[in-house]
ChimeraX commands (.cxc) that place a marker at each C-alpha (Angstrom):
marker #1 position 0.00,0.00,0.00 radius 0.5
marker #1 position 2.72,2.45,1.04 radius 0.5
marker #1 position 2.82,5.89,2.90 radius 0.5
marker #1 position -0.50,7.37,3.03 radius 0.5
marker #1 position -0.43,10.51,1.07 radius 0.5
marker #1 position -0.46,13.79,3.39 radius 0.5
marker #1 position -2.96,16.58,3.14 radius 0.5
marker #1 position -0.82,19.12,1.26 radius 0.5
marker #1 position 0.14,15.98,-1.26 radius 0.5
marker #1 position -3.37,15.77,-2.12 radius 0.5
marker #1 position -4.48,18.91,-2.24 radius 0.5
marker #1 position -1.68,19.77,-4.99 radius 0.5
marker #1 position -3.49,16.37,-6.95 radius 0.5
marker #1 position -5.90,17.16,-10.18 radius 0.5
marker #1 position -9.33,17.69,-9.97 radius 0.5
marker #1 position -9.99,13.75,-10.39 radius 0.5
marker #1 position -8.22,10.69,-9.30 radius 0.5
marker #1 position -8.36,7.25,-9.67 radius 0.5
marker #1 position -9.89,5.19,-7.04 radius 0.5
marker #1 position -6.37,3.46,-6.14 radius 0.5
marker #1 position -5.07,7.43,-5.32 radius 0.5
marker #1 position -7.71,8.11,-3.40 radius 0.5
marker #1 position -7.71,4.98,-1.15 radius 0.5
marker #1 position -3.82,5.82,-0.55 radius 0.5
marker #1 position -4.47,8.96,0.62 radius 0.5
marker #1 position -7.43,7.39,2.98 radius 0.5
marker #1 position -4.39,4.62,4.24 radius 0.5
marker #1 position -6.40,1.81,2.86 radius 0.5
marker #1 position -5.44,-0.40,0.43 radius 0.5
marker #1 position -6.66,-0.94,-3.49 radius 0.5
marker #1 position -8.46,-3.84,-2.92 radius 0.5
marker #1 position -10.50,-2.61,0.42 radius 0.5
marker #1 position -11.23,0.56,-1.86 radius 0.5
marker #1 position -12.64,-0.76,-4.65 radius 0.5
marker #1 position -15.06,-3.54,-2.34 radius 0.5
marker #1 position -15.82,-0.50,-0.64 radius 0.5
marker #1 position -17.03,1.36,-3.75 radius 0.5
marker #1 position -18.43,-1.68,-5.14 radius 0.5
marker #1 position -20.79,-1.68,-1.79 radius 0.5
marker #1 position -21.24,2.22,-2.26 radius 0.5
marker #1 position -18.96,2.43,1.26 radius 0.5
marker #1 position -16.36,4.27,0.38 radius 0.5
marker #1 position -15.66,7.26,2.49 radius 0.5
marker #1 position -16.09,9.77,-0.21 radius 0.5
marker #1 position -18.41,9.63,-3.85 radius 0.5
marker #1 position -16.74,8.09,-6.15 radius 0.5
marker #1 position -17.72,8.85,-10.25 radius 0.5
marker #1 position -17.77,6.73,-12.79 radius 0.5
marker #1 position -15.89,8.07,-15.93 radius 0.5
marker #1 position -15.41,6.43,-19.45 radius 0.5
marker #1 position -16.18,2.55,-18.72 radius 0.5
marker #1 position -15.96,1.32,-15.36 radius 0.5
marker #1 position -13.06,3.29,-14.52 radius 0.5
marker #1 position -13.87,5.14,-11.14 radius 0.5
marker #1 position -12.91,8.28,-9.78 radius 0.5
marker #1 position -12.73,10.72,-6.80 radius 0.5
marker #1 position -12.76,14.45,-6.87 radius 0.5
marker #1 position -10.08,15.30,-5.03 radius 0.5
marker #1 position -12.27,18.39,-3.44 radius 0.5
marker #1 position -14.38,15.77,-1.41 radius 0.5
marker #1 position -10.93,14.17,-0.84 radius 0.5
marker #1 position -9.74,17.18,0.96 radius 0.5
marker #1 position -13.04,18.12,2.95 radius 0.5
marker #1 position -13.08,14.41,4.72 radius 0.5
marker #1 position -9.62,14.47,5.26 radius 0.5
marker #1 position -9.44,18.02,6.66 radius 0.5
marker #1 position -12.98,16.69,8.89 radius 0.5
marker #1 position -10.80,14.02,10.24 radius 0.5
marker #1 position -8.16,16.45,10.62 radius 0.5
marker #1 position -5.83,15.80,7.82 radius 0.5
marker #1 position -5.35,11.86,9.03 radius 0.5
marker #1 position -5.79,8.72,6.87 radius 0.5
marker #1 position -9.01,6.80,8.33 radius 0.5
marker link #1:1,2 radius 0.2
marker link #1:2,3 radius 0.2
marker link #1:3,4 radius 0.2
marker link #1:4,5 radius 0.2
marker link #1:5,6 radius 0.2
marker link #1:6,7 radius 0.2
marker link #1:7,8 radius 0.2
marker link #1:8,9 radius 0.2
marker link #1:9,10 radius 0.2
marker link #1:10,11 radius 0.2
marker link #1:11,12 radius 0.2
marker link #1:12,13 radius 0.2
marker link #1:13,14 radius 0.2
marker link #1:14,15 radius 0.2
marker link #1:15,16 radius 0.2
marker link #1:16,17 radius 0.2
marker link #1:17,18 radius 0.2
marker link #1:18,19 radius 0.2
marker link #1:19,20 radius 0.2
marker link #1:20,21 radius 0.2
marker link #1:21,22 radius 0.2
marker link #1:22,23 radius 0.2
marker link #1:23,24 radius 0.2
marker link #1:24,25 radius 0.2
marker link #1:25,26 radius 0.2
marker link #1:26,27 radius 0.2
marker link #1:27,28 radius 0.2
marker link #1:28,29 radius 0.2
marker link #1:29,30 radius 0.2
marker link #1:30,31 radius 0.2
marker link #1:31,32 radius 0.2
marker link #1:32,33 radius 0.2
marker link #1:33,34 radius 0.2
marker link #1:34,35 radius 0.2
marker link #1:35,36 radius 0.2
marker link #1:36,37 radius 0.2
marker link #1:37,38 radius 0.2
marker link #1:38,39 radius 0.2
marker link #1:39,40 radius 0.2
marker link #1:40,41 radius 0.2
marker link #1:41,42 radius 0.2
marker link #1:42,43 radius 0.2
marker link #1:43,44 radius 0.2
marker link #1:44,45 radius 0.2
marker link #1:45,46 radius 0.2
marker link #1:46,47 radius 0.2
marker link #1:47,48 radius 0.2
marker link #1:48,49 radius 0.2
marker link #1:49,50 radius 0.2
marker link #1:50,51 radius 0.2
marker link #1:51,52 radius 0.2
marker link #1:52,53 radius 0.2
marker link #1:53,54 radius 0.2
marker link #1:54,55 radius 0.2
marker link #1:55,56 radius 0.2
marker link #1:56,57 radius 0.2
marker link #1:57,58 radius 0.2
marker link #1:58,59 radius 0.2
marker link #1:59,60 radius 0.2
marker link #1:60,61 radius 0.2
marker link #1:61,62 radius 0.2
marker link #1:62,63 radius 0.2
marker link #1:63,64 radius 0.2
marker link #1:64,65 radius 0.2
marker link #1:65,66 radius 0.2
marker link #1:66,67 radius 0.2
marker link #1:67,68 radius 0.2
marker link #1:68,69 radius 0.2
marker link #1:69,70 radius 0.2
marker link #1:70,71 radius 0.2
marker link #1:71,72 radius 0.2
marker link #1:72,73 radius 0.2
view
């Protein structure tokens, strides 16, 4: 999984990231995050884009990070 990704990491990230980003900068891992979305679980929307890829805006990324104050769940 490797180091979560800090608050200032992901607020320099584009608008939209993949699922896998997102979950890093939550501390969970790739698989947990995409059972999670699959169960509609995950901590923050997640959009579907061409296909099945998923995404996150990285705006709701920020606002439950900075309500958990700035720590990986």
């Amino acid at each position: 999984m490797g180091e979560p990704a800090t608050l200032d990491e992901v607020r320099a990230w584009p608008a939209l990231v993949p699922l896998s980003q997102a979950a890093r900068a939550l501390g969970i891992g790739r698989t947990t995050a995409f059972t999670l979305a699959a169960r509609g679980e995950f901590p923050v929307p997640v959009v579907r884009t061409v296909g099945r890829r998923q995404k996150v805006r990285t705006a709701d990324l920020v606002r439950y990070l900075e309500a958990h104050g700035g720590e990986p769940s």
